[in-house]
Structures are given as structure tokens and as C-alpha cells.
C-alpha positions in Angstrom: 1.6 32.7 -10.7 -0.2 32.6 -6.9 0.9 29.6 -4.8 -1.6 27.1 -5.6 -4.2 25.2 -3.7 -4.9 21.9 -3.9 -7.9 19.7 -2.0 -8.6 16.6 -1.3 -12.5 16.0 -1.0 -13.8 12.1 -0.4 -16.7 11.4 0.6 -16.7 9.6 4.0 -17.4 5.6 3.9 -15.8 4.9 6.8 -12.7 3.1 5.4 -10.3 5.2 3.0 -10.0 3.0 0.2 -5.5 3.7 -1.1 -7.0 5.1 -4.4 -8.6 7.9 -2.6 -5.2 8.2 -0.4 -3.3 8.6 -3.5 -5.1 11.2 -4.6 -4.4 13.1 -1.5 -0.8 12.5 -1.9 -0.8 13.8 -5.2 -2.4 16.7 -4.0 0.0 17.2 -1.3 3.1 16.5 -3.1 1.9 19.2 -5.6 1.5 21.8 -2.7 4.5 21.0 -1.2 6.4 21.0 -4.6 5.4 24.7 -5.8 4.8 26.4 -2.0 0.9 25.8 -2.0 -1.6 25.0 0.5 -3.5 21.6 0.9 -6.7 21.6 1.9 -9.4 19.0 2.3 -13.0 18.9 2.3 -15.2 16.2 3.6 -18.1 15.4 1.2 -20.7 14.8 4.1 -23.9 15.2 2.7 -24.8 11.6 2.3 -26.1 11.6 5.8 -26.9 8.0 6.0 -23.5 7.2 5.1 -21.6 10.0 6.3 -21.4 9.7 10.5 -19.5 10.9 12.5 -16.9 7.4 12.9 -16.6 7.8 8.6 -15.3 11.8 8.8 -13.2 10.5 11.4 -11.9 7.7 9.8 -10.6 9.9 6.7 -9.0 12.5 9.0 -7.0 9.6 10.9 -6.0 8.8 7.2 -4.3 11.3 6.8 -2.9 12.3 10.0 -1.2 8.4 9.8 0.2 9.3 7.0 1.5 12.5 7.8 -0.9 14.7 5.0 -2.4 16.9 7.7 -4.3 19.6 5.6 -3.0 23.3 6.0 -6.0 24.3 6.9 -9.2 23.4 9.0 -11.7 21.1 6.8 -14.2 22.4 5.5 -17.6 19.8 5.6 -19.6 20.6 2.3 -23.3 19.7 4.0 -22.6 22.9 6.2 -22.5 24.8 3.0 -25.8 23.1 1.5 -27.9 27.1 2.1 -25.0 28.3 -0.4 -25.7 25.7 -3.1 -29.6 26.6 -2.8 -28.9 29.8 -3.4 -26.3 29.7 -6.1 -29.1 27.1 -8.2 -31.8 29.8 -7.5 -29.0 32.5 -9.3 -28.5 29.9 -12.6 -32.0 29.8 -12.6 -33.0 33.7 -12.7 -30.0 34.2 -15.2 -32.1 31.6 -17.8 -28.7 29.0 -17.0 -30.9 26.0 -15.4 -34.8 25.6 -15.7 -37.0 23.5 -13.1 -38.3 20.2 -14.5 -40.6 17.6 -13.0 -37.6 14.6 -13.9 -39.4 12.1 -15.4 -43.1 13.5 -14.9 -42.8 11.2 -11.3 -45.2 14.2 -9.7 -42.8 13.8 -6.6 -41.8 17.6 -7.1 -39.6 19.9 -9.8 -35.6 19.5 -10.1 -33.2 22.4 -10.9 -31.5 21.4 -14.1 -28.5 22.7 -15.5 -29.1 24.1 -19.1 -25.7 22.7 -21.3 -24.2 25.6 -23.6 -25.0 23.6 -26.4 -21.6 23.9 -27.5 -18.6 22.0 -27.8 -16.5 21.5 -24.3 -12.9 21.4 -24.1 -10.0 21.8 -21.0 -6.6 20.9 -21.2 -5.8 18.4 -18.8 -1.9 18.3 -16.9 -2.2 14.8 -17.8 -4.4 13.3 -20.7 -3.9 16.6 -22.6 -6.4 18.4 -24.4 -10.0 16.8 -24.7 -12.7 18.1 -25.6 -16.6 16.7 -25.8 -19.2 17.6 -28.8 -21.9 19.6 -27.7 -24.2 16.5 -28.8 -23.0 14.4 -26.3 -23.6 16.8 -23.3 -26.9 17.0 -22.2 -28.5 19.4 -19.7 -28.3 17.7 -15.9 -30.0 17.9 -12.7 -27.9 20.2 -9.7 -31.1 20.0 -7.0 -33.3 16.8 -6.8 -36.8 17.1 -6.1 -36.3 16.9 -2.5 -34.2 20.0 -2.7 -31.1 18.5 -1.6 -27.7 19.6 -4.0 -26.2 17.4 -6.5 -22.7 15.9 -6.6 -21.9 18.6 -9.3 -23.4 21.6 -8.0 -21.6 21.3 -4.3 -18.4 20.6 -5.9 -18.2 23.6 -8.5 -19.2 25.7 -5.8 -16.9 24.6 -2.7 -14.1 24.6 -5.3 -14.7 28.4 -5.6 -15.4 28.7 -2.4 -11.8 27.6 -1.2 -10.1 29.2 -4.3 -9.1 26.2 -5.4 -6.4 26.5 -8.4 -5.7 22.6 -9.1 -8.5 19.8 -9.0 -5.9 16.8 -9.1 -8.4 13.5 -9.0 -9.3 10.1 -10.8 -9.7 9.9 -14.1 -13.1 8.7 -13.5 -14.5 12.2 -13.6 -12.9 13.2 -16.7 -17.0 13.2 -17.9 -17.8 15.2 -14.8 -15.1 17.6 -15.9 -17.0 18.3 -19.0 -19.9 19.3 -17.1 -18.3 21.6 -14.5 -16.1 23.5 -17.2 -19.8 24.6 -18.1 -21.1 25.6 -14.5 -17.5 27.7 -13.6 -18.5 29.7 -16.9 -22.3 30.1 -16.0 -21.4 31.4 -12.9 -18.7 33.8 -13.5 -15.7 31.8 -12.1 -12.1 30.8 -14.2 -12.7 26.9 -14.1 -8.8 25.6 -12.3 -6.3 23.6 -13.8 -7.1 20.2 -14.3 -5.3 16.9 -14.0 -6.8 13.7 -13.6 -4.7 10.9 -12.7 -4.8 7.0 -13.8 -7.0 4.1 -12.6 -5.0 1.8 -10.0 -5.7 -1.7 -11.5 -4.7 -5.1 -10.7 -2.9 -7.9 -12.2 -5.6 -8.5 -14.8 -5.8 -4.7 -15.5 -9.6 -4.0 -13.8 -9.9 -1.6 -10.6 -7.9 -2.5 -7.7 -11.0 -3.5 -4.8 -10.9 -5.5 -1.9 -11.2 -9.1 -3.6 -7.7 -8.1 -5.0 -5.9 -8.3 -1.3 -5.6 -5.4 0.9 -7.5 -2.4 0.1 -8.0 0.6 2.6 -6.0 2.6 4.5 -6.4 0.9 8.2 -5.6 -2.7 6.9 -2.4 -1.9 5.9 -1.5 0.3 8.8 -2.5 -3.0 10.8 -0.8 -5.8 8.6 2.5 -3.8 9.6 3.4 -1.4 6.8 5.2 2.3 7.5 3.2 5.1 6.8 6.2 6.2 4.9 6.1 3.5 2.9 2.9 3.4 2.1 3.5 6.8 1.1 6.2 6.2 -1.2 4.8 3.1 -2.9 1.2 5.5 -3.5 3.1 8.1 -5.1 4.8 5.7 -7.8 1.8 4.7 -9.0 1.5 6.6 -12.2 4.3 8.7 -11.5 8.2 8.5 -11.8 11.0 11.0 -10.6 12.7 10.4 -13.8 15.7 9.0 -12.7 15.1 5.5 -11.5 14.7 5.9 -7.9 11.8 3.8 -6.3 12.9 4.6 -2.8 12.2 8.0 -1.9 12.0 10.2 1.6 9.2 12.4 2.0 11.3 15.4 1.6 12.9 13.6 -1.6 9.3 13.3 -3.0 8.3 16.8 -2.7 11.5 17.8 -4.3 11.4 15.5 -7.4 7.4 15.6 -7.8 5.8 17.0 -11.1 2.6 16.5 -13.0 4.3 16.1 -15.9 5.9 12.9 -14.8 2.1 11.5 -14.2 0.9 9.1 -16.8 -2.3 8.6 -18.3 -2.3 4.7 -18.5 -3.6 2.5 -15.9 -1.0 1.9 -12.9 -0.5 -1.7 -11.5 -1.0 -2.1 -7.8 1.9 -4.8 -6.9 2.1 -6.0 -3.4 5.1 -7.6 -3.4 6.8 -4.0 -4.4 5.3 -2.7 -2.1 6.5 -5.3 0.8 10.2 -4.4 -0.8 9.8 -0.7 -0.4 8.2 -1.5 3.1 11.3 -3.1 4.1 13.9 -0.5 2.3 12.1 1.9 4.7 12.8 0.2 7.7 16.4 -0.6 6.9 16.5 3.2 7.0 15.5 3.4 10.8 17.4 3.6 13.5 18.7 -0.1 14.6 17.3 0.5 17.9 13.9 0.9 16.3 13.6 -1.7 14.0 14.8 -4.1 17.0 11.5 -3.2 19.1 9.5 -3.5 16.6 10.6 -6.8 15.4 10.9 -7.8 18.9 7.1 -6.5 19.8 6.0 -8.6 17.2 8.0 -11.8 19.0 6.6 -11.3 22.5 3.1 -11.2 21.1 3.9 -15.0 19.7 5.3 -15.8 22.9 8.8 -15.7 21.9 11.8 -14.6 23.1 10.7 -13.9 26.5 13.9 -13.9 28.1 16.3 -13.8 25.2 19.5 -12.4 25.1 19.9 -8.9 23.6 22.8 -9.3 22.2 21.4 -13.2 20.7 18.3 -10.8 19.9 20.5 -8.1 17.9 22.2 -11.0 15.9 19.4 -12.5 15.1 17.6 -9.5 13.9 20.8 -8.4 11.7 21.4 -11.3 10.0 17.6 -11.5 8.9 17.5 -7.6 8.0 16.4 -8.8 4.3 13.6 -10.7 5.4 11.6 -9.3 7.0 9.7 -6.5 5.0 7.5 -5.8 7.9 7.3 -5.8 11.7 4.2 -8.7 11.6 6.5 -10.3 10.1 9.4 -10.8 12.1 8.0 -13.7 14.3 7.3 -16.0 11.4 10.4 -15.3 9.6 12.6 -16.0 12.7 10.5 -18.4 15.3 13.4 -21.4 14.7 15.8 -19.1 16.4 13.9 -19.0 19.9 12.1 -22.2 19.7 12.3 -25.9 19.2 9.0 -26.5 18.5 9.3 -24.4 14.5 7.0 -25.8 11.9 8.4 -27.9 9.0 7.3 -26.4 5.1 5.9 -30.1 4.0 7.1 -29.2 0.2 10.6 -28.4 1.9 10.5 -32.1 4.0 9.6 -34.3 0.8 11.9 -32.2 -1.6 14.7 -32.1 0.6 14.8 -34.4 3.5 13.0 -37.2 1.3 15.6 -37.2 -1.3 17.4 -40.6 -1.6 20.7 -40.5 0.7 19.6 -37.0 1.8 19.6 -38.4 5.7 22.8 -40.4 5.3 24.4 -36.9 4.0 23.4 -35.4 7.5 23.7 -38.0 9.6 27.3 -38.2 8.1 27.8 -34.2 8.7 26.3 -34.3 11.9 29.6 -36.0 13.2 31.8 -33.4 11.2 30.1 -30.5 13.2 30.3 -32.9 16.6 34.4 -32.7 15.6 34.8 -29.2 15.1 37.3 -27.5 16.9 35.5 -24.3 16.6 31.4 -24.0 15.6 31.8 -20.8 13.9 30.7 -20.0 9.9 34.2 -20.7 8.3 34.8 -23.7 9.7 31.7 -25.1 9.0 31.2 -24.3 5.6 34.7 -26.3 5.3 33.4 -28.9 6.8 30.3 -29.5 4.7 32.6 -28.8 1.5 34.8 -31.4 2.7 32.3 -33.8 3.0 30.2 -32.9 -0.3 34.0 -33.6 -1.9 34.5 -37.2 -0.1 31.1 -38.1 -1.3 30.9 -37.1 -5.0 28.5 -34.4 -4.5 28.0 -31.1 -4.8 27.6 -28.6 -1.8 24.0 -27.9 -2.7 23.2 -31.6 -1.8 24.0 -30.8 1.7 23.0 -27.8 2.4 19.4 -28.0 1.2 18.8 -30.5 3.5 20.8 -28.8 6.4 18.9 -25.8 6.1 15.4 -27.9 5.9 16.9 -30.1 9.3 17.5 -26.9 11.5 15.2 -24.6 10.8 12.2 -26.0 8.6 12.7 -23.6 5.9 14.2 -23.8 2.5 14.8 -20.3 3.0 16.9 -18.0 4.9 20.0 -16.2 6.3 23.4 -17.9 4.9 23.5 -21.4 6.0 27.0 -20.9 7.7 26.0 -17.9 9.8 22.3 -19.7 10.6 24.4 -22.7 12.3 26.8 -20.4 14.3 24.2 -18.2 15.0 22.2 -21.7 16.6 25.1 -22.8 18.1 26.7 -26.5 18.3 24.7 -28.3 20.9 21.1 -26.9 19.2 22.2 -27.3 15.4 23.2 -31.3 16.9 19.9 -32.0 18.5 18.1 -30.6 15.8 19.9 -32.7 13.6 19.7 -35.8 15.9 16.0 -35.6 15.7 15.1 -34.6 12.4 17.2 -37.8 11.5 15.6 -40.0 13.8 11.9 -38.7 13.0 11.9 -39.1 9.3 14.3 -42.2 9.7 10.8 -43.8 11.6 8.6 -42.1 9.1 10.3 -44.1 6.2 9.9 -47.4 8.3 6.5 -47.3 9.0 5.8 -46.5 5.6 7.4 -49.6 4.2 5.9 -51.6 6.6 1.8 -50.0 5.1 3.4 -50.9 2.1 
């Protein structure tokens, strides 16, 4: 069997919505995977619709995420004196018949005359299917105003750039009915088909824009990889087999197969996607992660004239946190600066608890003591005093964490003090104490 050729052929909006991305990866992975070439063609002929800043906008797309086609695009409304004369060939062989649509006196369309037979294709995916002949009526392929249809162009262009796979949504498995019928009318071997599943969301309707981030450029800009992206597109509705989520580029081609695609509806989950994000850039050189975490600092006003080495620390202990380089800022702005915001669930659930401020007013002087400030010793000494006082660690450290940084999440409580250091974790303490000490007054005195 030839090398096949796959395309990839939206129809420019202006933003590149991640269902139409994934099924460019697919179509890439499948080239790459068996030798192929990828090829795209832009679907220009909506004119109103399809400017110049929309064809753009899919070709950035794709260069962003590294799916470059193989060769130069080919824009279907350069094409349109080829679709004119391919309807005016159906028409002479008796395989399409002009029709005033709807007796509207606006003009005659070219409409496609159905076999009247059943239609069937095996599909890499869904299987066979096949469509009775009495639910396939004859369709228009040139309006009245002489431009192409959707179905004509396509057939044709198909042939045109000997394409051997159509891999696309599986909302033109009807459409597929109908163009099995135009490749025989005119003369061509219709390709292999496969049409992959819907990308829903958590209630199981179409992934769109009211579901969260929806097109290509807003994820590039809220901070995700390109390779990530990548990965995360290419698991929905397809699985190497083995259990691996994380994949290289190189690893995808390898492992990638239409036979692993399913035919029900994929889930889009963001917060799997925001994991793989952050496998990816574990994967990246330290030195890069650091500047990009450290871009995204300086454009909060942080860190100005940090330490690198305070800088490299910081960044390695919160390696797990941060899934993206937007993120970096918010996850780590109590390392740089003493003015960090407080979570107001954290404050009443942990700094509001009866004897919560005694507890760290009590540890405060331990850490004062300590011989060393460094994440042994201070885990001992909060142990030590959890012990003395009946309680269990967790009592302590909820409210520690709370006190220094605002969070109830984080690093490891022990490495976040030493990482603050003695005289900041004491101040912060010192104040937190006083402030919600005053907070409790006043509010006995309203009562």
C-alpha cells in the first residue's frame, strides 16, 4: 500500500476551536505513523467569513503546535472554475439535473441525482454503516448563484490532492453517505474513512466556549505547552494501549493507530489537562522552567532583585504546583512578599479554631529557641509541642501553614519555614497573631 495522505481542511473563523486541532493531530499522527504526507487545505470560500486574519489564524495553529503541513496549502476558493466544471460533467452524464429549489425564480441549482440505492463504507472507527436508499435524497452541489456547495468542493479537492484517508468528526458521518455517491459518479475510488468522536463536556453535550477555554490562542495565552496541548488532544478518543498519558511527540507517532480510536464521546477535562501541562514542563530543562516561572514573577512585580539561588529553591520545592508558567506568581507570591493574600475559608477554618492562636503563639517561642532553623529541627519542635499539649501535629500545622503563607496548601510545611527563614516565619507569626488576636476583640466588643 502507497504512503498515505492525510488533510486537514477547516474552514477559517478566525479562532481554531481544539476540536478542529484535534483533528489535525489525528491526521498528522496518522502520516507520521505509516510514512505519509499531511496536507491541509483552507476552506476559504465563505468570503465574508474567510479574510485574510482567519487563514492566518489556522496556519499559526498549527505552526504553534508544531503540525506544519508537508506541503504548501492549498485554498479551495482558488479551485471554484474546477468545481463548475466538474457539476457541468455530472450533469451531461444524466448524474445531477438543474432545478429551480423551491420554485423561488431566483435562478436553477445543480442537484446531485442519489443512486437510489443503499450506501454503505466501512469506517476505521464506527465500522461498517450503511444508509437505505430511502433516506438519501438527491442534494444541491451549485446554488443558484453559481457558487459550489460544501459537498461538491470537498469530493473534488479530495481527488485533487490524492487524498487516501479523510480522518474528521463524526458529525459528517451523514455527509459521508453522500460523497461515497459523488467519488462513484465521477470515476474516483472514495478513501478510507474514519470519523472520530465528539469532544463533550462534563454533562456529555459539545465542548464550546461557555464550557471554559475553547480555541487554540486562549490556551497558548493562559500558559499551556504546545506539547502539551498536543498530548492531552491526542488522548481524547484514543489510547496507546498501555496506560501511558504522558507521551513525547516522537512517542505519539510511534504508538498511534486508528484502531485504538473510539467511537464514543471523549470528555474534555481541564484539570488533566493542567497535570499533563505540568508533567511536560517537569520534562524541560531546569534552566527553562526557571525563566519561565520567573517571567511570570517579574510581570507581578515580584522578585525583582531576588537571589538566584533563593529563586532556584523556591522554584524546586514548588515543581508540583505549578502546572503552568501563569501560574507560578500566584502559587509562590508569599515567598517574595509580605504583603500575600489570606484564603478567608483558610483564616476562619484554621486560624479561628478555638486555641488555634495560643498553639502558635506557643510555637512561635520554640522556633525563637532553635539552635538551628532548618526542616528537621523544626518539625521536632512542633511535634514536641503538639505532644506537651495533648494534640495531634495536624493541629499545629494547619494553622502554621495558614499564618505564614495564607494558604492551606503547599510545599511541606518544614521545608516552607526553612525555606522563609527564622526572622520572616517570626514576624509573620508575630502579626498574624496580633491581627486576628484584635479581630476577636473587637468582635466581642459589637457583640
Amino acid at each position: 500500500m502507497p504512503p498515505p495522505r492525510t488533510r486537514f481542511a477547516p474552514s477559517p473563523t478566525g479562532r481554531v476551536h481544539i476540536g478542529n486541532l484535534r483533528v489535525a493531530i489525528f491526521n498528522w499522527l496518522f502520516a507520521r505513523r505509516h510514512g505519509g504526507t499531511f496536507l491541509l487545505r483552507v476552506e476559504d470560500t465563505d468570503r465574508e467569513r474567510s479574510t485574510e486574519a482567519a487563514c492566518q489564524a489556522v496556519l499559526d495553529a498549527l505552526a504553534w503546535t508544531g503540525l506544519e503541513p508537508d506541503e504548501p496549502p492549498l485554498y479551495q476558493s482558488g479551485r471554484q472554475a474546477a468545481h463548475l466544471e466538474a457539476a457541468e460533467a455530472l450533469l451531461r452524464s444524466g448524474h445531477a439535473y438543474r432545478e429551480d429549489k423551491g420554485g423561488t425564480g431566483r435562478g436553477e441549482c445543480v442537484v446531485f441525482r442519489m443512486p437510489g440505492e443503499d450506501i454503505a463504507f466501512e469506517d476505521a472507527v464506527k465500522g461498517r454503516l450503511i444508509k437505505r436508499a430511502a433516506d438519501l435524497p438527491d442534494f444541491v452541489l451549485v446554488r443558484s448563484d453559481g457558487h459550489p456547495v460544501f459537498h461538491l468542493a470537498n469530493v473534488l479537492d479530495d481527488i485533487a490532492m490524492d487524498v487516501t484517508h479523510v480522518i474528521r468528526g463524526d458529525d459528517h458521518v451523514e455527509n459521508t453517505f453522500r460523497h461515497v455517491a459523488l467519488y462513484r459518479a465521477l470515476g474516483a475510488a472514495p478513501p478510507r474513512f474514519a470519523h472520530l468522536p465528539m469532544i463533550v463536556n462534563a454533562q456529555g453535550k459539545p465542548y464550546a466556549k461557555r464550557d471554559g477555554d475553547a480555541y487554540v490562542g486562549e490556551f497558548r495565552e493562559r500558559g499551556y505547552l504546545p506539547e502539551a496541548l498536543l498530548n492531552y488532544l491526542a488522548l481524547l478518543g484514543w489510547s496507546p494501549g498501555d496506560g501511558r498519558e504522558v507521551l513525547t511527540r516522537k512517542e505519539l507517532v510511534a504508538a498511534f493507530d486508528l484502531a485504538g480510536v473510539q467511537p464514543s464521546p471523549a470528555r474534555f477535562d481541564p484539570v488533566k489537562l493542567d497535570w499533563i501541562n505540568g508533567e511536560h514542563m517537569r520534562r524541560l530543562p531546569a534552566e527553562e522552567r526557571l525563566a519561565g516561572c520567573v517571567a511570570d514573577l517579574r510581570a507581578h512585580g515580584l522578585a525583582e532583585d531576588a537571589d538566584p539561588g533563593y529563586l532556584a529553591h523556591v522554584f524546586a520545592i514548588m515543581e508540583d504546583r505549578i502546572k503552568r508558567y501563569i501560574d507560578a506568581a500566584a502559587q509562590t507570591v508569599y515567598f517574595f512578599t509580605e504583603d500575600y493574600p489570606f484564603e478567608e475559608k483558610a483564616v476562619r477554618k484554621r486560624l479561628r479554631r478555638p486555641g488555634a492562636l495560643d498553639h502558635l503563639a506557643a510555637l512561635r517561642d520554640r522556633f525563637a529557641a532553635l539552635p538551628a532553623f532548618d526542616a528537621a529541627s523544626l518539625e521536632a519542635a512542633l511535634q514536641d509541642l503538639a505532644d506537651a499539649r495533648g494534640e495531634k501535629a495536624a493541629a499545629l500545622i494547619h494553622p502554621t501553614r495558614v499564618a505564614v503563607s495564607g494558604s492551606a496548601a503547599g510545599p511541606g510545611l518544614y521545608v516552607l519555614l526553612e525555606t522563609l527563614g527564622r526572622e520572616r516565619v517570626l514576624d509573620r507569626l508575630d502579626r498574624v497573631i496580633a491581627r486576628e488576636r484584635a479581630a476577636a476583640a473587637d468582635a466581642d466588643g459589637a457583640s
